[in-house]
FIFI-813760 format. One record per residue (C-alpha): residue in three letters; x, y, z. Coordinates in steps of 0.1 Angstrom, whole numbers, plus 2048, in hexadecimal, padded with zeros to 3 digits. Last residue first. Layout:
N
[atom ALA,[X,Y,Z]]
...
This chain:
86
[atom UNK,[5A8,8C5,824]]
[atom UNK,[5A1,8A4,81E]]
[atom UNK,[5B1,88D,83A]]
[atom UNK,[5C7,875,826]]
[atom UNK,[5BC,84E,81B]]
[atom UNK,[5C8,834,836]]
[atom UNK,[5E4,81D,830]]
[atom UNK,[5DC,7FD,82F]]
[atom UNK,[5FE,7F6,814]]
[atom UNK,[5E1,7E7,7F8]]
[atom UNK,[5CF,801,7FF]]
[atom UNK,[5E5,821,804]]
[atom UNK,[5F5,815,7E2]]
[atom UNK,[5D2,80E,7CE]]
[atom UNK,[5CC,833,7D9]]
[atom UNK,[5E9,840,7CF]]
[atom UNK,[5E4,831,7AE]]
[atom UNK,[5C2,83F,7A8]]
[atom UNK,[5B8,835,783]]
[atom UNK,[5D5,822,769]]
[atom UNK,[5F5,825,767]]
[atom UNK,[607,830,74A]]
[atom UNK,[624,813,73D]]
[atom UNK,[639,7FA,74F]]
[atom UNK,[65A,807,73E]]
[atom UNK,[656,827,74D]]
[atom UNK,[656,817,772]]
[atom UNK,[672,800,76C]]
[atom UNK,[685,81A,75E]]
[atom UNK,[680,833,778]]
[atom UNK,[687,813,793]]
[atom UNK,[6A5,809,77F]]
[atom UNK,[6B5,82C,783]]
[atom UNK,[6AB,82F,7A6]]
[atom UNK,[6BA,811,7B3]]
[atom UNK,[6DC,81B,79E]]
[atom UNK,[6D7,838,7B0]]
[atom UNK,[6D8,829,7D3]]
[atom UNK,[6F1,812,7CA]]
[atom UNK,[709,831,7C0]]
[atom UNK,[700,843,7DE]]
[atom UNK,[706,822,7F5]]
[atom UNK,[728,81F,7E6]]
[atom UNK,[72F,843,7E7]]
[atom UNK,[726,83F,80C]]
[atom UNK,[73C,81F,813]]
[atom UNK,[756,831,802]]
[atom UNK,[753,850,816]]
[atom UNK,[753,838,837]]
[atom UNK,[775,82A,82E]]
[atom UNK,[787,84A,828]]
[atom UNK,[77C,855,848]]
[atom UNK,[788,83B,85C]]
[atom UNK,[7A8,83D,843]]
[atom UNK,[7AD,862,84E]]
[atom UNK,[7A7,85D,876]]
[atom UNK,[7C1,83B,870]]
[atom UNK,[7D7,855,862]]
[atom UNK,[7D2,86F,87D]]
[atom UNK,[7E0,855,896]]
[atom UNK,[7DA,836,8AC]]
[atom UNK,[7B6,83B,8AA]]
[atom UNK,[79C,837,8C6]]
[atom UNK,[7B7,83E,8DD]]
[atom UNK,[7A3,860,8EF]]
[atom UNK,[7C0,872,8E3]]
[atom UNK,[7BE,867,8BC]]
[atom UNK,[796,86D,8BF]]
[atom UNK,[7A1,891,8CE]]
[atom UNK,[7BB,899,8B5]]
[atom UNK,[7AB,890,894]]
[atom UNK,[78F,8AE,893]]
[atom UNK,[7A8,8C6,89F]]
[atom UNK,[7BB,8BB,882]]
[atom UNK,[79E,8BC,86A]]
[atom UNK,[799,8DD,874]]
[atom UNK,[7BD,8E9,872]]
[atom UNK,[7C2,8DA,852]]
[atom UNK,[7D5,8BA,84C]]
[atom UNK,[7F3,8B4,839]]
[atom UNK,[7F3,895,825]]
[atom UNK,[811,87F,828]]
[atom UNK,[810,861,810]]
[atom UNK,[80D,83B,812]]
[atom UNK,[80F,825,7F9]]
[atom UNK,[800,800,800]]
């Protein structure tokens, strides 16, 4: 694995110095890759999530108009009651 320095800025150095103190992480570094790790894991969920989306739109279109009170055949079949009328 390469390794490089990368200077921090005062915030994210403050940030770092406490969870290093309190011995959560032996160093800045493993602060850094912590947060490395959990920006992947939410790209990754991002990406999923608009993969999901994609095929949902396309799903969706590709199934044609619908027909009469959708909503309503939604709020039925999941026994969900109809909204107060204003």
């Amino acid at each position: 694995m390469a390794t490089q320095g990368i200077p921090l800025s005062a915030e994210f150095d403050e940030f770092a110095a406490p969870l290093v103190a309190s011995g959560r992480y032996a160093n800045a570094a493993e602060v850094l890759h912590a947060a490395m790790d959990a920006l992947l894991r939410a790209e990754v969920d991002e990406e999923a999530y608009n993969q999901a989306c994609v095929r949902a739109a396309e799903e969706g279109e590709a199934s044609g108009i619908a027909e009469g009170d959708v909503i309503a055949r939604l709020r039925a079949k999941h026994g969900f009651s109809t909204p107060l009328s204003r």
